[in-house]
C-alpha positions, 0 to 999 in steps of 0.5 A: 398962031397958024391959020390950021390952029386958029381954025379949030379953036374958032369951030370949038367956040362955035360948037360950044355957042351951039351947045348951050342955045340947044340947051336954053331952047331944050329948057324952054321946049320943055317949059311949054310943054309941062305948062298949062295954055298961058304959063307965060302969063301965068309965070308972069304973075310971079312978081306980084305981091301977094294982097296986090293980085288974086291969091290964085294966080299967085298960086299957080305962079308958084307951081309954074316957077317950081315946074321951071326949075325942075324942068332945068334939072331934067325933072318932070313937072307936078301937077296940081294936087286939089287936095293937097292945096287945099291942106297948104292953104288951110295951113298957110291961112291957120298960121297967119290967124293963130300968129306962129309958123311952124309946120306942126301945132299940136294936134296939127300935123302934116298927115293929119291936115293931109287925111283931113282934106282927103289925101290918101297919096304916099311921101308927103313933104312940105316947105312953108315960107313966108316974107314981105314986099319982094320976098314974099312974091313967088319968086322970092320965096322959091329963090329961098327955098332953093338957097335951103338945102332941106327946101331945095330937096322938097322943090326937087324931090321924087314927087308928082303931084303939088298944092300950093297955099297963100295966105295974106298977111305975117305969121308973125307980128311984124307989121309989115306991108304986103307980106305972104305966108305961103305952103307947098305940100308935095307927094305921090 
């Protein structure tokens, strides 16, 4: 290969090496930015096992996995919605205790538990995952939601605020250990 074609295959590679630190720098820049003071910390719960770390910072590692994920599609981050938590952790805690999960009961429907806990926003969504041991982490149920294209587009949807519920235990009996029931109600 002559010297002059070498040279410019080099410098593509290089460019391209260059490219993509700008790019996972970018992501992390914009990470630390959306992220509350301590979102490592807080993303780092992310791993724990809901009944084997407090409910909220499993919560807000949820919220924080979501807002990294969205910042990697050049989204902005949602902030939290008080009242929309509150809904998603009443629904969350209503399906472990009545044992179905679903995203409606009668009488128990998404605007409704919305109006219920005083949210008045526009386009509510909502996602409801539940699993055990890993599966029911944070990051477990976020890796599920975004394996679901119907899950994906509440994750990454035009929304801009987020509540967050977790209820420890299986909606289902299936005696599992270290399982969590967990809501995220999304809107404007």
């Amino acid at each position: 290969m002559p010297a002059k074609a070498f040279a410019r295959r080099f410098a593509r590679r290089r460019a391209r090496r260059h490219t993509a630190a700008l790019v996972i720098a970018t992501a992390t820049c914009s990470l630390a930015v959306a992220a509350p003071a301590g979102a490592a910390q807080v993303c780092a719960a992310a791993a724990g096992v809901p009944g084997s770390a407090p409910d909220t910072s499993l919560r807000r590692a949820l919220r924080c996995l979501v807002n990294a994920e969205r910042a990697g599609q050049g989204l902005r981050p949602l902030r939290a919605g008080r009242r929309l938590g509150v809904a998603a952790r009443t629904h969350a805690a209503d399906m472990v205790a009545r044992g179905y999960f679903a995203h409606e009961r009668p009488g128990w429907t998404l605007p409704g538990r919305l109006r219920a806990a005083g949210w008045s926003g526009t386009n509510p969504s909502e996602a409801i995952g539940w699993g055990c041991g890993r599966l029911g982490t944070p990051r477990g149920v976020l890796a599920a939601w975004l394996a679901s294209p119907s899950h994906r587009a509440v994750v990454l949807g035009r929304f801009r605020r987020a509540g967050v519920g977790l209820a420890v235990g299986s909606p289902l009996p299936l005696g599992c250990s270290g399982a969590g029931t967990w809501v995220l109600d999304v809107g404007r």
